[in-house]
Backbone as CSV, one residue per row, in Angstrom:
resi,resn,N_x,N_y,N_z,CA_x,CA_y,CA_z,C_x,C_y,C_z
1,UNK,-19.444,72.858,34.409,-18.403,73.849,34.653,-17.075,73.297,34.160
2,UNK,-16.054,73.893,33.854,-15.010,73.796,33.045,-14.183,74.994,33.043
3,UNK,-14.404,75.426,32.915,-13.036,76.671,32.466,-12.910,77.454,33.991
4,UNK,-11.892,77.417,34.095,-11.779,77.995,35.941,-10.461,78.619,36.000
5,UNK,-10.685,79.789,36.716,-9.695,80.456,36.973,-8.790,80.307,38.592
6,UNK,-7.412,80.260,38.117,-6.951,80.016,39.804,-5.184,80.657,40.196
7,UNK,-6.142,81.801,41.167,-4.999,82.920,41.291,-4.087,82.553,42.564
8,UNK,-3.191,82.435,42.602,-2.197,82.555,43.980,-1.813,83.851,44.536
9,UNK,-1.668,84.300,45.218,-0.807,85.726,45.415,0.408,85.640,46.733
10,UNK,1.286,84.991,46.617,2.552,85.166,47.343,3.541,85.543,46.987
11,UNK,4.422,86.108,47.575,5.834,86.278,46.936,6.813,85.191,47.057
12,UNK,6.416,84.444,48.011,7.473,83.322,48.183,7.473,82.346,47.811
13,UNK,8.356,81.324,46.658,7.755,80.322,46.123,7.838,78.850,46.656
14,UNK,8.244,79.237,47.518,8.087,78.159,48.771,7.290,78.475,49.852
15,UNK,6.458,78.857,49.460,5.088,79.209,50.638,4.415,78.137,50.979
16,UNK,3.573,78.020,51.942,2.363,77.474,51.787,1.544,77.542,51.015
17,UNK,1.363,78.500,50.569,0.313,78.894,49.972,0.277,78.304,48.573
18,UNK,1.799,78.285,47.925,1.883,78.104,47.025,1.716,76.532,46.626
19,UNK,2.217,75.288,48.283,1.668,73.837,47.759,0.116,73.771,48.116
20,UNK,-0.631,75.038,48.813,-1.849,74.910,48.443,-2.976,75.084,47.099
21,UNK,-2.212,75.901,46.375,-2.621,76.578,45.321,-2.170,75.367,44.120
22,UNK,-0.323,74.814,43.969,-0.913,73.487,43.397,-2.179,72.225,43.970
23,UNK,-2.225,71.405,44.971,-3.069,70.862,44.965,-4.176,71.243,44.705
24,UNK,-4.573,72.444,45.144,-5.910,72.925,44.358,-6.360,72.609,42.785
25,UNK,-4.966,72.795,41.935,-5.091,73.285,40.548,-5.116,71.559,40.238
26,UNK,-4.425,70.735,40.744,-4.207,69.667,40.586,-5.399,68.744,40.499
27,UNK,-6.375,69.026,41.774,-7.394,68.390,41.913,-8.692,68.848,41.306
28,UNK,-8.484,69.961,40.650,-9.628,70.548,39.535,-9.365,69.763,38.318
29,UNK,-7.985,69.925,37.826,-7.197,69.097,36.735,-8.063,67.767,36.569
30,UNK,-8.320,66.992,37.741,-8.588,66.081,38.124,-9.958,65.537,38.102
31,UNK,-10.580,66.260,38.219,-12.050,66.929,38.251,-12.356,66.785,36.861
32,UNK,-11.459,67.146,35.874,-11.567,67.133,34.688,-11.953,68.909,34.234
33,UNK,-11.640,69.973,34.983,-11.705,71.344,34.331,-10.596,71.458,33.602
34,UNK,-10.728,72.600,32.970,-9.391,73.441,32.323,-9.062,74.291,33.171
35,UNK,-8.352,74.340,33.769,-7.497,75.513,34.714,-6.386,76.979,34.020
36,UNK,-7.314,77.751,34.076,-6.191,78.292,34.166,-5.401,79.543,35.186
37,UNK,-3.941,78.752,35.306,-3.384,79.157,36.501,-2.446,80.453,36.806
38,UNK,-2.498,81.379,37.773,-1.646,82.501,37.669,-1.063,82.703,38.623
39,UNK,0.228,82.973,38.819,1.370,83.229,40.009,1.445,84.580,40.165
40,UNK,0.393,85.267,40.697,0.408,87.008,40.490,2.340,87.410,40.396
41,UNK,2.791,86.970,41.635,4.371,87.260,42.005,5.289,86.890,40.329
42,UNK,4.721,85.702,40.556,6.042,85.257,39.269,5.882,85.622,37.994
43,UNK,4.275,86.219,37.714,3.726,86.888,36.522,4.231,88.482,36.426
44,UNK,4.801,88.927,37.856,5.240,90.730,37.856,3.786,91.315,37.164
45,UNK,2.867,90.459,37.942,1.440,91.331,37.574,1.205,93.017,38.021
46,UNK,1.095,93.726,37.158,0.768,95.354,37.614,0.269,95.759,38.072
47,UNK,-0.785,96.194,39.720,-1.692,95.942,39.897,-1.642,97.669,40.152
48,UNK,-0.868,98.472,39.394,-1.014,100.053,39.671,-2.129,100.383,39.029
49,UNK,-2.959,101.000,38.879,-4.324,101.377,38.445,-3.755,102.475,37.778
50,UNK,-4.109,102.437,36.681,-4.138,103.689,35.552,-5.174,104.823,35.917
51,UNK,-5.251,105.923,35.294,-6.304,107.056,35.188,-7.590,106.599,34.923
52,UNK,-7.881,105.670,33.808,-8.830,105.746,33.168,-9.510,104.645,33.552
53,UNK,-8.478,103.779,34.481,-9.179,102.498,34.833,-10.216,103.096,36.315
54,UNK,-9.902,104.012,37.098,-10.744,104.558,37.762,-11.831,104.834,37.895
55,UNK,-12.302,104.852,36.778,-13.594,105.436,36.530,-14.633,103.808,36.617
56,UNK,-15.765,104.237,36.969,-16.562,102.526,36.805,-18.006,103.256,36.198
57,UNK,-18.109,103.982,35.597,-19.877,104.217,35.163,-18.825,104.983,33.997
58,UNK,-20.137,105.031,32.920,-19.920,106.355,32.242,-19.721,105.100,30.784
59,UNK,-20.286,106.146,29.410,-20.752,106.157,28.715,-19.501,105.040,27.768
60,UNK,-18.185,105.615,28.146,-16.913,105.644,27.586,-16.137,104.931,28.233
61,UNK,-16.421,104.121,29.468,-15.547,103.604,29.898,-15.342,102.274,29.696
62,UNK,-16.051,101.369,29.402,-15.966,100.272,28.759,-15.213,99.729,27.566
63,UNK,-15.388,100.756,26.742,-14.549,101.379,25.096,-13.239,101.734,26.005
64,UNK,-12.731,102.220,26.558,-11.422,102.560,26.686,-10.794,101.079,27.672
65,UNK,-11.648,100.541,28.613,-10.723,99.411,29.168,-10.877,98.299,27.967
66,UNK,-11.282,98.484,26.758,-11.223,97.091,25.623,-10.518,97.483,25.061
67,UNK,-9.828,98.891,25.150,-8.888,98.859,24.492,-6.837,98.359,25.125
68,UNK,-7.290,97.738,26.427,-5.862,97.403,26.678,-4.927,97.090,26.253
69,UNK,-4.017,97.806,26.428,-2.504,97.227,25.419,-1.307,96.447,26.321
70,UNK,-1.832,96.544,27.690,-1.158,95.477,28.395,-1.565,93.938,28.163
71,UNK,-0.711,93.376,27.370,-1.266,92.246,26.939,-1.700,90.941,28.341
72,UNK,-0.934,91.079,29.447,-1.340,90.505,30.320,-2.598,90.783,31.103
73,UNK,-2.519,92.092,31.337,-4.202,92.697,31.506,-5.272,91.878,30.963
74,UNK,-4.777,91.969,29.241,-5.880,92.150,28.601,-6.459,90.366,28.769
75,UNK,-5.434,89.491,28.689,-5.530,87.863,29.353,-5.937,87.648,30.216
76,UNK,-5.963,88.335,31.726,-6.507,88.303,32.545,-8.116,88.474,32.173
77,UNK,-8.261,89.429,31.627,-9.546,90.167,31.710,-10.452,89.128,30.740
78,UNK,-9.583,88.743,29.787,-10.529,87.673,28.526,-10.631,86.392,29.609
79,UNK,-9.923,85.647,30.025,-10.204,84.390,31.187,-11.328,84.727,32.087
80,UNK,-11.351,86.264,32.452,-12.351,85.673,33.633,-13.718,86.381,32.622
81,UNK,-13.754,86.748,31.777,-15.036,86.994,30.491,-15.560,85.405,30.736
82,UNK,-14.282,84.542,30.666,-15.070,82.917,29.995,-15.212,81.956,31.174
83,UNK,-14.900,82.556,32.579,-14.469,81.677,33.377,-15.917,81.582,34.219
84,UNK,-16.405,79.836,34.387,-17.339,79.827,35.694,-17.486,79.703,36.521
85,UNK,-15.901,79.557,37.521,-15.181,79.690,38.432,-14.194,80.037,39.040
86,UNK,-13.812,80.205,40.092,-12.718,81.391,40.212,-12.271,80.882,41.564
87,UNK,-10.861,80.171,41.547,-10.199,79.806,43.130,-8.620,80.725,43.379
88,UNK,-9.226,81.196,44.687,-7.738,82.117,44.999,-7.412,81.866,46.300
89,UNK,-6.047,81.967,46.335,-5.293,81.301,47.157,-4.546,82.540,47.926
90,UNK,-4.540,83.354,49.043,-3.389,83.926,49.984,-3.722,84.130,51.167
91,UNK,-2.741,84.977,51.716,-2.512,85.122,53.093,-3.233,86.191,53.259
92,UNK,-3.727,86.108,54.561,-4.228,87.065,55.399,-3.160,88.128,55.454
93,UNK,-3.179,89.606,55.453,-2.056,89.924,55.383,-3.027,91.414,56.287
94,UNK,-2.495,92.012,57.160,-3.520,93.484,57.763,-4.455,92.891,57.595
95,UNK,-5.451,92.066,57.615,-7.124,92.189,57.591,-7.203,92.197,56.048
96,UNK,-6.303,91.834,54.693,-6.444,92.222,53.698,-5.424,91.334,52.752
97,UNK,-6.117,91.063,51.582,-5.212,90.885,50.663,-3.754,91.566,50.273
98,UNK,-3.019,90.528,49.608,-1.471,90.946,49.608,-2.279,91.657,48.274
99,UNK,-1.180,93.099,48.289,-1.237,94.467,47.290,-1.638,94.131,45.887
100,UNK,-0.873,93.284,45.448,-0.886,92.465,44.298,-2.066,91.957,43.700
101,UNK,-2.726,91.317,44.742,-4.196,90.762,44.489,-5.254,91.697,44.586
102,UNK,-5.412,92.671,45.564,-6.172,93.855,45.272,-5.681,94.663,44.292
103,UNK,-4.782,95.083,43.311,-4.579,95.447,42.370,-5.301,94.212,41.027
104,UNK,-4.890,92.972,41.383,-6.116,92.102,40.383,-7.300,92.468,40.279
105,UNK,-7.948,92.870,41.639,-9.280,93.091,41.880,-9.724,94.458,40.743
106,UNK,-8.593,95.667,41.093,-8.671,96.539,40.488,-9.028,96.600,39.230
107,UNK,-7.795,95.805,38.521,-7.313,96.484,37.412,-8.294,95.161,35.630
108,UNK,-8.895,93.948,37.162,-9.314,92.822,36.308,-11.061,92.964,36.486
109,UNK,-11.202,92.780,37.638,-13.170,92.969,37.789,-13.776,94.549,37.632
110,UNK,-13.674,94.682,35.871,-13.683,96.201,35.636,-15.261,96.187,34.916
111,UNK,-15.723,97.120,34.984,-17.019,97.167,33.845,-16.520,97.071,32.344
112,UNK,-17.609,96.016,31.873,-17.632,95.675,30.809,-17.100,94.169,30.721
113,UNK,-15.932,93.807,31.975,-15.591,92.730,31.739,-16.532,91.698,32.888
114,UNK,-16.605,91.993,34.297,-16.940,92.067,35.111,-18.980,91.759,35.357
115,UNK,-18.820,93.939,35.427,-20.266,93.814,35.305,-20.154,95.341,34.790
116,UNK,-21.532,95.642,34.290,-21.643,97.034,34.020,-22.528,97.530,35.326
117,UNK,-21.861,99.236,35.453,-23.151,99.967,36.254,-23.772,101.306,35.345
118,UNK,-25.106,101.492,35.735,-25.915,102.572,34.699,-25.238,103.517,35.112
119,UNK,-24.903,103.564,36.444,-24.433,105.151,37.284,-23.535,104.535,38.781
120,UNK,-23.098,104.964,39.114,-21.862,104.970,40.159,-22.819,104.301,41.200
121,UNK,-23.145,104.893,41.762,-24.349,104.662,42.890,-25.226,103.403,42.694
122,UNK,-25.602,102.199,41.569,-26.245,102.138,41.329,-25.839,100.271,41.494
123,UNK,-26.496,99.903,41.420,-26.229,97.746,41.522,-25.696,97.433,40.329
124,UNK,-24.711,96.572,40.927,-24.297,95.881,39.516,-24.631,94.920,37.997
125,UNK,-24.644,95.252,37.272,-25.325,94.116,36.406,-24.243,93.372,36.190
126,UNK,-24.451,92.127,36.242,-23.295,90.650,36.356,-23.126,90.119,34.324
127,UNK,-21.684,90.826,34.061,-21.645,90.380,32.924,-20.820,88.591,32.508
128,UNK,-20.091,88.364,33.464,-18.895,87.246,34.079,-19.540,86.286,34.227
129,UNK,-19.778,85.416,33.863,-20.316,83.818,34.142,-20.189,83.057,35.822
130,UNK,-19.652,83.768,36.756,-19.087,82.733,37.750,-19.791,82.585,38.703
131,UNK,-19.568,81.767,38.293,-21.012,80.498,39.656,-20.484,80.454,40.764
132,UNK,-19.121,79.660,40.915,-18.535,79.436,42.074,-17.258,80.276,42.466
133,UNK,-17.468,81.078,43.483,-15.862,81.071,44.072,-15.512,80.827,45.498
134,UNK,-14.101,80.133,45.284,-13.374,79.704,46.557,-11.955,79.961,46.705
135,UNK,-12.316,80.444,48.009,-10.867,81.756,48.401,-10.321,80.428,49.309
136,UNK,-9.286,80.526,49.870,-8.282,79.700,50.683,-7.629,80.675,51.295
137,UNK,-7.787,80.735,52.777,-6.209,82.198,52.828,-5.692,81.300,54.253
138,UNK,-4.654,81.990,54.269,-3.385,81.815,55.441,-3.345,82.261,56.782
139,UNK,-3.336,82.247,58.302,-3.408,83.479,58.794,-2.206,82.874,59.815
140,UNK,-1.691,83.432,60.768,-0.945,82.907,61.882,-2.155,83.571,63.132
141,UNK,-3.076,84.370,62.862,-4.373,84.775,64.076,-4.913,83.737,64.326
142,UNK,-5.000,83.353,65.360,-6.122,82.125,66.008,-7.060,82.397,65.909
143,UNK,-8.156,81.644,66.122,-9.698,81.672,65.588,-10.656,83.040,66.857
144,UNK,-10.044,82.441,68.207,-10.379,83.482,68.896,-9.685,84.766,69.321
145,UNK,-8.234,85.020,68.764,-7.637,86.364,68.455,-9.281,87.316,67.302
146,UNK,-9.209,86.231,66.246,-9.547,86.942,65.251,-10.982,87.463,65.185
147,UNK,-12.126,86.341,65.946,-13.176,86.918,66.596,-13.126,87.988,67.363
148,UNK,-12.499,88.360,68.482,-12.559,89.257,69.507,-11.507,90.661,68.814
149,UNK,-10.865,90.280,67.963,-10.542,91.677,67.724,-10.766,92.286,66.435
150,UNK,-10.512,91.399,65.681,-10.881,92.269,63.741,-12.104,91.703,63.010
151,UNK,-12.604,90.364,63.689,-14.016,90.275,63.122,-14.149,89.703,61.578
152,UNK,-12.600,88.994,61.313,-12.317,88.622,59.909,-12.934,89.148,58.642
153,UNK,-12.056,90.299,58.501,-12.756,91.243,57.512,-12.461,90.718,55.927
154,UNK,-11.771,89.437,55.707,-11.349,89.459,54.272,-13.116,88.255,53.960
155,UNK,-13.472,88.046,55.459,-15.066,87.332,54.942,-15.901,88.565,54.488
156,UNK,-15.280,89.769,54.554,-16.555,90.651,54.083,-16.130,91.064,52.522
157,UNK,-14.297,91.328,52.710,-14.129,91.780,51.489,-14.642,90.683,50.244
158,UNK,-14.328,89.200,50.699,-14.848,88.343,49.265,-16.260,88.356,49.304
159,UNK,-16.990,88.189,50.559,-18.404,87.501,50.311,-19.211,88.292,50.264
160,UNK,-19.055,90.143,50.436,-20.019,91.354,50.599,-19.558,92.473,49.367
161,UNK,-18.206,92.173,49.114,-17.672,93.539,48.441,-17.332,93.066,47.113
162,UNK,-16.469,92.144,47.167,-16.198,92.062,45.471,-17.512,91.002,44.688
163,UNK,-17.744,89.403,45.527,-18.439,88.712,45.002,-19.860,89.312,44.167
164,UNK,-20.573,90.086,44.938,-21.504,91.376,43.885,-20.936,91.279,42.777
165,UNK,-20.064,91.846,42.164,-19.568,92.310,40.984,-18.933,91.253,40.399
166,UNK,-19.022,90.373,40.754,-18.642,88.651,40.221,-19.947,87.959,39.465
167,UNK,-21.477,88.728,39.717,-22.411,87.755,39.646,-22.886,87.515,41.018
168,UNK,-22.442,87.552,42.119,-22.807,86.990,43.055,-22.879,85.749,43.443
169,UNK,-21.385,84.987,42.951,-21.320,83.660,42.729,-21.675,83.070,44.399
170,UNK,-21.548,81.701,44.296,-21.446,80.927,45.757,-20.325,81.114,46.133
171,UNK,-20.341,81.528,46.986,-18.552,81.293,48.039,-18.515,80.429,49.239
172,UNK,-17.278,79.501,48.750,-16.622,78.738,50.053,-15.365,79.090,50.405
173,UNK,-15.294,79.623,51.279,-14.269,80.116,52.115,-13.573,79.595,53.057
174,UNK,-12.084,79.367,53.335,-11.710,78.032,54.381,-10.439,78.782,55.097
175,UNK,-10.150,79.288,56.134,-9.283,79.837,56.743,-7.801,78.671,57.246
176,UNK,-6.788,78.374,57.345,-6.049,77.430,57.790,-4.700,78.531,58.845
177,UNK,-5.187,78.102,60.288,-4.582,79.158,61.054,-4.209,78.122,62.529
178,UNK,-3.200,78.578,62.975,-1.537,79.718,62.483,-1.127,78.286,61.745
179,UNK,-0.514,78.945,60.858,0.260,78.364,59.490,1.916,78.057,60.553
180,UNK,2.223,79.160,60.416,3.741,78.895,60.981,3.986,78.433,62.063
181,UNK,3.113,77.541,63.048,3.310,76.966,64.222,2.901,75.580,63.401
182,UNK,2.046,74.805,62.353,1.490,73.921,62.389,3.002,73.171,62.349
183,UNK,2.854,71.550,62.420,3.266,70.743,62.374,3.307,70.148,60.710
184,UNK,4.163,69.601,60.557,4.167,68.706,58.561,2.989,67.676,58.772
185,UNK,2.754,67.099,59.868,1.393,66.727,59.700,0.338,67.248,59.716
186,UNK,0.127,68.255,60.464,-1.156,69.354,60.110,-1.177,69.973,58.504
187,UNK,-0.143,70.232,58.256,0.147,70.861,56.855,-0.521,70.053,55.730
188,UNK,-0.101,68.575,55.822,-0.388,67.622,55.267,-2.007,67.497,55.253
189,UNK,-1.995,67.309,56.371,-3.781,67.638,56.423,-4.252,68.349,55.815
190,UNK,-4.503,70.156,56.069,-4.596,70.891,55.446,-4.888,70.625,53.592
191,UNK,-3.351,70.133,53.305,-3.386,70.063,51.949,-4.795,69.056,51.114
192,UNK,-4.636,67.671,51.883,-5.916,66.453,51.813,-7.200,67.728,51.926
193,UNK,-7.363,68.430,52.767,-8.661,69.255,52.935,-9.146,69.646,51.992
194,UNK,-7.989,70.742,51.459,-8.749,71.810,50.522,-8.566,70.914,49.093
195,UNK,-7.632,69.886,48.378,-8.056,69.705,47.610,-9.336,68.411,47.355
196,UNK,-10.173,68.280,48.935,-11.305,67.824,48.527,-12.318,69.093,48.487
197,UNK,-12.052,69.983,49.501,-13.005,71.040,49.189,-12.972,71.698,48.121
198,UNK,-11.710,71.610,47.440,-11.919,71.724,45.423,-12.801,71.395,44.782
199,UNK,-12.777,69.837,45.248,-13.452,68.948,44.371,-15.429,69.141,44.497
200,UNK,-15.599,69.181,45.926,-16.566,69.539,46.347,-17.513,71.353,45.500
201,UNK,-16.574,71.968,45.939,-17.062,73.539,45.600,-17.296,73.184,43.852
202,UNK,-16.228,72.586,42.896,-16.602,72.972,41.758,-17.131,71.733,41.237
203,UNK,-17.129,70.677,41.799,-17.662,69.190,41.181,-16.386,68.541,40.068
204,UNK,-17.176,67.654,39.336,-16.886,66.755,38.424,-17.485,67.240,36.885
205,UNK,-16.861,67.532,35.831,-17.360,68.035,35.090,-17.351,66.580,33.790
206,UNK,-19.023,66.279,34.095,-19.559,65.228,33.127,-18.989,64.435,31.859
């Protein structure tokens, strides 16, 4: 593995999220992949869905999303064509990704690039290479807030809803909660964590 994709989605560039998302990139670097890295926020990524991007079956729709003229789109969409891994980095935000990143989801894991379907209704065929993905998110919900009341739904959105249409890669998933009470030594921790669970999820590339 080698070529890896690795999305952040915050607005703040002094987040957490964001010295999680370097050490991440750092310790793949390290690993010896090629990274390549995206600041949805600092990129003013579009994540408004066009007309035509709506559509997911049909004869014609493949031919019209190759034809993108958003050149950042269209970068997005060629990286994760070549990519055999995929690490994303945000906050829990409602039970859900920040807007931004579900507009990635949208407007990037499209048929043709993604996967194709014969018909709407129908299973995905996995066109995307990706073996591995590993999400990282943020929450200030405690572990037993989040059991007893929402049932941590962004484990369904990566590991039931989008990963399908990824290939059905492996997912490691790592929650770090409440963020805004921890201590600079918990933080610190944290950081040591995930960029061994980097190293771990995507290996050492030979």
């Amino acid at each position: 593995m080698s070529h890896l994709v690795l999305l952040l989605a915050h607005p703040r560039p002094d987040s957490y999220c964001h010295a999680l998302a370097e050490r991440i990139g750092e310790q793949l670097v390290a690993c010896g992949h090629e990274v390549r890295s995206h600041d949805l926020y600092a990129e003013r990524f579009d994540p408004i869905l066009t007309s035509y991007e709506s559509h997911t079956s049909g004869p014609d729709i493949e031919g019209a999303l190759a034809r993108e003229e958003d050149p950042l789109i269209a970068l997005h969409r060629e990286e994760l064509r070549q990519a055999s891994g995929l690490a994303i980095v945000h906050p829990n935000w409602w039970g859900m990704p920040p807007a931004i990143l579900t507009g990635w989801i949208d407007r990037i894991v499209v048929p043709g690039v993604a996967y194709r379907l014969a018909d709407a209704t129908g299973r995905p065929e996995p066109l995307a290479p990706i073996e591995r993905l590993l999400v990282v998110n943020t929450s200030d919900t405690t572990d037993e807030r989040e059991e007893s009341l929402y049932g941590d739904p962004l484990a369904s959105i990566w590991g039931r809803c989008v990963a399908p249409y990824l290939g059905s890669p492996q997912v490691t998933r790592r929650v770090l909660r409440p963020v805004s009470s921890a201590s600079d030594e918990q933080r610190a921790a944290w950081l040591d964590e995930v960029g061994s669970l980097a190293a771990e999820t995507f290996g050492a590339v030979s």
